[in-house]
The first five atom37 places (N, CA, C, CB, O) and aatype in JSON, in Angstrom:
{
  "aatype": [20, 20, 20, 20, 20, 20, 20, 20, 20, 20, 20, 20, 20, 20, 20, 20, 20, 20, 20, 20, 20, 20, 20, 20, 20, 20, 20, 20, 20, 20, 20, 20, 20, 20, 20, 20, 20, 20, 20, 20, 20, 20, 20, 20, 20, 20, 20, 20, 20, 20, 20, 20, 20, 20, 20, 20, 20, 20, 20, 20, 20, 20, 20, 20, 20, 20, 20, 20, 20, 20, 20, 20, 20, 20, 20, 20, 20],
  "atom_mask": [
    [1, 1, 1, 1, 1],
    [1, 1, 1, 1, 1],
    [1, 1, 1, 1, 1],
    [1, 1, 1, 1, 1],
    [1, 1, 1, 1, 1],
    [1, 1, 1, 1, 1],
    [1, 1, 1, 1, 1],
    [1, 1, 1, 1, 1],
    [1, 1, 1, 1, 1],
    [1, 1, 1, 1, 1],
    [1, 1, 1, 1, 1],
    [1, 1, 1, 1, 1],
    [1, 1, 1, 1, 1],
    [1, 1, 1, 1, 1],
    [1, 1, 1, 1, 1],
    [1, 1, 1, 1, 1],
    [1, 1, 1, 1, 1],
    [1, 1, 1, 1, 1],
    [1, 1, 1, 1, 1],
    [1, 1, 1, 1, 1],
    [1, 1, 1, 1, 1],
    [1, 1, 1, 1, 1],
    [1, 1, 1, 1, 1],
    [1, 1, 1, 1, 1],
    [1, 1, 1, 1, 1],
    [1, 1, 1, 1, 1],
    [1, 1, 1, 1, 1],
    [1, 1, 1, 1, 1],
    [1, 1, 1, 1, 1],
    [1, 1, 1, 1, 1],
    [1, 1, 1, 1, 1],
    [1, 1, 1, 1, 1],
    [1, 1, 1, 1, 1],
    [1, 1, 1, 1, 1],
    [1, 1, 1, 1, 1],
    [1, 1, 1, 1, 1],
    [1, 1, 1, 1, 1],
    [1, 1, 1, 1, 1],
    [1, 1, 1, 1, 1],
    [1, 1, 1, 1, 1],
    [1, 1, 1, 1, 1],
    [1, 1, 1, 1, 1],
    [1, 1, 1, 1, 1],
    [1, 1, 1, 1, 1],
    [1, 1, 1, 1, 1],
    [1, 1, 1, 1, 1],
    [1, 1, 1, 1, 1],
    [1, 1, 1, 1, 1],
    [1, 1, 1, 1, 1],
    [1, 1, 1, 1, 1],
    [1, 1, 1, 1, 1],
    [1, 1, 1, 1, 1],
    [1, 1, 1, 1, 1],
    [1, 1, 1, 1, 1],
    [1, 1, 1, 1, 1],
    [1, 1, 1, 1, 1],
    [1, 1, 1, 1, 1],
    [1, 1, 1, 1, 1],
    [1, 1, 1, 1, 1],
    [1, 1, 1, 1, 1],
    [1, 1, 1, 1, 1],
    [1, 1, 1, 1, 1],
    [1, 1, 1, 1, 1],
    [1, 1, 1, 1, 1],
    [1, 1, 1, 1, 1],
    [1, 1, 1, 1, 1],
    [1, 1, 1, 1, 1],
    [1, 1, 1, 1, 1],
    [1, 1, 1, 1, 1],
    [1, 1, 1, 1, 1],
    [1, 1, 1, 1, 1],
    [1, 1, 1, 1, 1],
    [1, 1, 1, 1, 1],
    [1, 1, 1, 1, 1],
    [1, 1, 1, 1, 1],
    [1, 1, 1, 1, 1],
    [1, 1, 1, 1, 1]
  ],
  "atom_positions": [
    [[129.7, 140.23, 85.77], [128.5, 139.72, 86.43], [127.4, 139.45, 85.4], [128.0, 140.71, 87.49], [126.64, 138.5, 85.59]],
    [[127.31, 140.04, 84.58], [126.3, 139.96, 83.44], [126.5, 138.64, 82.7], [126.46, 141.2, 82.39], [125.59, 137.81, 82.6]],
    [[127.74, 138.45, 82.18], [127.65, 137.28, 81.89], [127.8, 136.08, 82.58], [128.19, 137.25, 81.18], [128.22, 135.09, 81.99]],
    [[127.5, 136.06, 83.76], [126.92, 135.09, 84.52], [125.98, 134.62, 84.46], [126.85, 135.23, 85.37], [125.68, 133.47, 84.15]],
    [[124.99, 136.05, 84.94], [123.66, 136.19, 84.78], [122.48, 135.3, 83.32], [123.74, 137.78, 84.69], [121.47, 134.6, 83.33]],
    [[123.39, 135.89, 82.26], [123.29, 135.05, 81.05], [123.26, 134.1, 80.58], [123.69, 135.1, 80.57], [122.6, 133.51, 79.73]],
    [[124.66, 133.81, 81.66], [124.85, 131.51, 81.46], [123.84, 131.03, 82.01], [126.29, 130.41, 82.46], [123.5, 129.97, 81.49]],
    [[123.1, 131.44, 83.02], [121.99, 131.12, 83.92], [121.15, 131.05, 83.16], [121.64, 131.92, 84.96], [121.01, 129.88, 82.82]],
    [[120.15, 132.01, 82.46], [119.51, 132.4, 81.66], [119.3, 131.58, 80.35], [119.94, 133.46, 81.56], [118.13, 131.36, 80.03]],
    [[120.13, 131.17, 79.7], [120.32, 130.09, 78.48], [119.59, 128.95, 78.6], [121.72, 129.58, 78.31], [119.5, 128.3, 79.64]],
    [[119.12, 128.7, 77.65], [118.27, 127.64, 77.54], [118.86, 126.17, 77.85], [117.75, 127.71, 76.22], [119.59, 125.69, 76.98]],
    [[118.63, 125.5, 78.88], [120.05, 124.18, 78.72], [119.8, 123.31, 77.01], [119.76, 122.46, 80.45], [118.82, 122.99, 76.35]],
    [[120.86, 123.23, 76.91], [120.78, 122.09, 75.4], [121.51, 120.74, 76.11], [122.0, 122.79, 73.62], [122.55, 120.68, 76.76]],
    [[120.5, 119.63, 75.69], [121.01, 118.74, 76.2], [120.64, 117.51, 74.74], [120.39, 118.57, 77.84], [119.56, 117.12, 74.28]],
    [[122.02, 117.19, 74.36], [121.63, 115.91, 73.38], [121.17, 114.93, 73.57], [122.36, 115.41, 72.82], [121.35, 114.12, 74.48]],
    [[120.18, 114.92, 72.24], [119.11, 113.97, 72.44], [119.33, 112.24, 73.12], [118.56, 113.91, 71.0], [118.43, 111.48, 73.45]],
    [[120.35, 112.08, 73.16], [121.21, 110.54, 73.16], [121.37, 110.51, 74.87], [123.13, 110.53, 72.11], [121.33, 109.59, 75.69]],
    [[121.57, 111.87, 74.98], [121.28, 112.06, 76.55], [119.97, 112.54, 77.63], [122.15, 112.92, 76.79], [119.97, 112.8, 78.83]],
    [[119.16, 112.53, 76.86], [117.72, 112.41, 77.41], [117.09, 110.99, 77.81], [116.83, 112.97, 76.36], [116.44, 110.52, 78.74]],
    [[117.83, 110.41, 76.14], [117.05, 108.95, 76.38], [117.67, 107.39, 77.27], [116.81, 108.46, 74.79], [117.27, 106.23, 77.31]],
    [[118.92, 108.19, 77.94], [119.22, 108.32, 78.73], [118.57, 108.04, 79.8], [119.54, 109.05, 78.61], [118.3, 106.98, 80.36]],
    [[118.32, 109.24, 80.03], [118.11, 110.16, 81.35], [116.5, 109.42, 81.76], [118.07, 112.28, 80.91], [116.15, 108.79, 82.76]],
    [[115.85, 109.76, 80.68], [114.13, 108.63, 80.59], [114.5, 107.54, 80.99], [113.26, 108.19, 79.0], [114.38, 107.33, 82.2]],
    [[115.13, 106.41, 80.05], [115.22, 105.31, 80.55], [115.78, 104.84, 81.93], [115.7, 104.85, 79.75], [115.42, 103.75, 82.38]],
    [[116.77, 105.72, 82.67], [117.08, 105.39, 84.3], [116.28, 106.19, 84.99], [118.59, 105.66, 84.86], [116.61, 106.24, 86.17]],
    [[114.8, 107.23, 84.56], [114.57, 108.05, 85.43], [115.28, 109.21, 86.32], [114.2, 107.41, 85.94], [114.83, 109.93, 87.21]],
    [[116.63, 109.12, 85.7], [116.81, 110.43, 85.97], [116.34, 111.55, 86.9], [116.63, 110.75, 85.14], [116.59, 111.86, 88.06]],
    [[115.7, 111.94, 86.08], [114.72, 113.55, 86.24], [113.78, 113.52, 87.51], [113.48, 113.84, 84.76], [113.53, 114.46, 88.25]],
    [[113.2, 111.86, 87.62], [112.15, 111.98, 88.89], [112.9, 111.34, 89.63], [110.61, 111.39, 88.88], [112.11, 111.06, 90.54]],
    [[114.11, 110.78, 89.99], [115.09, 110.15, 91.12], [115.54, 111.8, 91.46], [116.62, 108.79, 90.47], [115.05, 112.21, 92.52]],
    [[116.13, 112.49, 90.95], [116.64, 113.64, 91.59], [115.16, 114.84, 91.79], [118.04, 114.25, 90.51], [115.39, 115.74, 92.59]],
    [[114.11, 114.86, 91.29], [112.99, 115.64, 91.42], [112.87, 115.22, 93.03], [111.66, 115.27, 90.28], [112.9, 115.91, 94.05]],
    [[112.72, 113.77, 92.83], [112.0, 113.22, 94.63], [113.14, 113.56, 95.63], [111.65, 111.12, 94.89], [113.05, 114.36, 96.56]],
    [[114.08, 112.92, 95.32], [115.76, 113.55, 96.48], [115.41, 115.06, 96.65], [117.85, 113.48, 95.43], [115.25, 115.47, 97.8]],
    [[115.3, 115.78, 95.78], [115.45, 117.48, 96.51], [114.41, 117.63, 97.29], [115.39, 118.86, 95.47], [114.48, 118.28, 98.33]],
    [[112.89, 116.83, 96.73], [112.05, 117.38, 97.21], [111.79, 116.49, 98.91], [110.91, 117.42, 96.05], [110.9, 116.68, 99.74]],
    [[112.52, 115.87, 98.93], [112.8, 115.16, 100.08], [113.86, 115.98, 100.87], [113.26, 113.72, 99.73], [113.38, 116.4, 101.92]],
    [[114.81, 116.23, 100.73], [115.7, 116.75, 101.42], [115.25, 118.33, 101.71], [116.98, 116.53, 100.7], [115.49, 118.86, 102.79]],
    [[114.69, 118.9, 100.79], [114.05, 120.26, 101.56], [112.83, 119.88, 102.55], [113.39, 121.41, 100.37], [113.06, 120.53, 103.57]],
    [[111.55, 119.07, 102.74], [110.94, 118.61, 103.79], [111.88, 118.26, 104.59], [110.09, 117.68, 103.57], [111.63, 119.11, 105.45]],
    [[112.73, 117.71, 104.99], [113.49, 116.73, 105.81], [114.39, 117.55, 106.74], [114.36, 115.71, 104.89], [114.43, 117.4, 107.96]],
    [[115.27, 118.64, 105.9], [116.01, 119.57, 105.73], [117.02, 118.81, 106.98], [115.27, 121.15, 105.83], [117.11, 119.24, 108.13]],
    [[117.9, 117.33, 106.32], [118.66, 116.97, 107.63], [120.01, 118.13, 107.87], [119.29, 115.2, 107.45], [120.28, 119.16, 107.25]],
    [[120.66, 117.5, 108.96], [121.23, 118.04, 108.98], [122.84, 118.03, 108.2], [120.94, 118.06, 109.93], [123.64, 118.84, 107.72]],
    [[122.74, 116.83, 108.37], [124.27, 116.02, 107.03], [123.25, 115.85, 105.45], [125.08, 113.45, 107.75], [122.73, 114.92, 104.84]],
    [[123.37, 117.39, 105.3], [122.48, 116.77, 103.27], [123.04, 115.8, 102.85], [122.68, 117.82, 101.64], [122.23, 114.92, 102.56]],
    [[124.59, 115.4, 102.59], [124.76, 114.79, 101.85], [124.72, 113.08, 102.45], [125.83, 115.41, 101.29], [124.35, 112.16, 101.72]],
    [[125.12, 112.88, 103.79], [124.71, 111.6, 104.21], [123.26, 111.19, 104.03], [125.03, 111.49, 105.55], [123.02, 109.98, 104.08]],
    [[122.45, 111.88, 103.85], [121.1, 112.01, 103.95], [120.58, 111.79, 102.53], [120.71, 113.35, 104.58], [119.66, 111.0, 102.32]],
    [[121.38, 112.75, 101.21], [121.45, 111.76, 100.01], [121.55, 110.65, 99.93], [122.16, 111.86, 99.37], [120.67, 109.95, 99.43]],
    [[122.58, 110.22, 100.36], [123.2, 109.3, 100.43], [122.62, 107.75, 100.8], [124.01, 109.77, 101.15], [122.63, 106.72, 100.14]],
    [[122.14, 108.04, 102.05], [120.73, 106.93, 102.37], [119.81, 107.13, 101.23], [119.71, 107.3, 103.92], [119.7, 106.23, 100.4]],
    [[119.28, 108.0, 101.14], [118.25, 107.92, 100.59], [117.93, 106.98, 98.79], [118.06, 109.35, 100.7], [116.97, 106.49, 98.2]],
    [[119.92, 107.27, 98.47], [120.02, 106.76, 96.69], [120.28, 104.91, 97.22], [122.02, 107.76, 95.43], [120.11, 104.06, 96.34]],
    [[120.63, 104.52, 98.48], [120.98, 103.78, 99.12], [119.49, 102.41, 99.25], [121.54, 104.68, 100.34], [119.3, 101.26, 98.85]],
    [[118.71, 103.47, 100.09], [117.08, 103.13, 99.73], [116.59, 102.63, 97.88], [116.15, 104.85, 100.14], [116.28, 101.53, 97.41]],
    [[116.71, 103.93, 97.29], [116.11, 103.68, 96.07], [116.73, 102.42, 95.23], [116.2, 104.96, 95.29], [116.12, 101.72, 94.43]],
    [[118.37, 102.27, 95.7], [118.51, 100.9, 95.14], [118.27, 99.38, 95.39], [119.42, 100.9, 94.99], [118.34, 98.42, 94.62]],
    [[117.91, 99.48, 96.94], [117.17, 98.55, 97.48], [115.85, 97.97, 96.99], [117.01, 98.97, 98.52], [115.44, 96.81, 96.9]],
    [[115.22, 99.4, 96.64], [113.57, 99.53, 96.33], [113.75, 98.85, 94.59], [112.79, 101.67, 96.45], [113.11, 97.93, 94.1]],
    [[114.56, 99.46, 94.13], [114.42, 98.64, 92.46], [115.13, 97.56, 92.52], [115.03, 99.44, 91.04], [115.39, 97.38, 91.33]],
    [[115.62, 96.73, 93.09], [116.02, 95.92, 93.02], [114.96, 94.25, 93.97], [117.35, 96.54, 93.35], [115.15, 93.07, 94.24]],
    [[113.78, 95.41, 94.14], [113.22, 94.18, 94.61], [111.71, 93.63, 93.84], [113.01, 94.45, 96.19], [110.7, 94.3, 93.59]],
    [[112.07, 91.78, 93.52], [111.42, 91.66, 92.48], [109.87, 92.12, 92.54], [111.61, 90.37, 92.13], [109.28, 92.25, 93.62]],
    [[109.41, 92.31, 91.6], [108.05, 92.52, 91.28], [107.19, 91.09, 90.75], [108.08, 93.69, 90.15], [107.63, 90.19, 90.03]],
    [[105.77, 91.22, 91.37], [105.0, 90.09, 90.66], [104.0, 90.68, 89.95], [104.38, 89.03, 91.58], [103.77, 91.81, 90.39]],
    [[103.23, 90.33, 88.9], [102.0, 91.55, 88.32], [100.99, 90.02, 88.18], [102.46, 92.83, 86.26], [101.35, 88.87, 87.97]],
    [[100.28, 90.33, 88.3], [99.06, 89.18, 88.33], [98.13, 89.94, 86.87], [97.92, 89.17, 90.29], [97.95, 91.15, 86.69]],
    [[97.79, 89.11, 86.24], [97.08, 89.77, 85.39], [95.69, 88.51, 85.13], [98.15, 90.23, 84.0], [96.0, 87.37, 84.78]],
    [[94.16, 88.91, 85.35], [93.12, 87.85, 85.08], [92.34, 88.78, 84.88], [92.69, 86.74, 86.08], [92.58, 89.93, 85.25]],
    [[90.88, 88.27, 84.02], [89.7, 89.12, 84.02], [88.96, 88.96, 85.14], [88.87, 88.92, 82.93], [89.04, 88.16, 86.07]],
    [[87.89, 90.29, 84.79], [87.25, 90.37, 86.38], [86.28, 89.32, 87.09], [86.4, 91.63, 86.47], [85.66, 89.63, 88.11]],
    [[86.18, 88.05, 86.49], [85.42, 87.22, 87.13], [86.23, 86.49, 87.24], [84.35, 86.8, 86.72], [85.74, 85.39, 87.51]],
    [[87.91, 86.45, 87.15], [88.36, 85.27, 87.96], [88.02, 84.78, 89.09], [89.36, 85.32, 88.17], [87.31, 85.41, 89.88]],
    [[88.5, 83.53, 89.34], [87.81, 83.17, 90.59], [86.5, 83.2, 90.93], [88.22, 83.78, 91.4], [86.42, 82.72, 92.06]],
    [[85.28, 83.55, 90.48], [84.17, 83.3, 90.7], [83.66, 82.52, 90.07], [83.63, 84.05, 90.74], [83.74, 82.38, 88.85]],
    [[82.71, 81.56, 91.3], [81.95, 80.33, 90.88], [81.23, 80.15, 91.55], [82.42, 79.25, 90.72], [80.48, 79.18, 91.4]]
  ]
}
């Protein structure tokens, strides 16, 4: 049992090649928001309920973006 306890305990090491990774797809805040969604939610099928939800998020990035960029007196005359 102790060395269970221990594996738990260990610092995770994760290579660097796999962080930048992990940054560049967001990672860390796609699964931060899923848990913290699924404990509010608390459905009853977790994993169908993942499931929509990674279902959603690929919907959501996949839809184009426009960014408008002008100074603050555009348009005025």
């Amino acid at each position: 049992m102790s060395d269970f306890v221990d594996a738990i305990k260990r610092p995770l090491s994760i290579p660097p090649r796999f962080v930048a990774y992990s940054e560049k797809h967001k990672i860390y805040e796609l699964f931060q928001e899923l848990s913290k969604q699924l404990i509010i939610d608390q459905p009853d099928d977790h994993i169908l309920y993942m499931k929509q939800c990674l279902q959603h998020a690929i919907r959501k990035r996949d839809i184009p973006r426009i960014i408008l960029i002008a100074p603050p007196d555009f348009g005025e005359k």
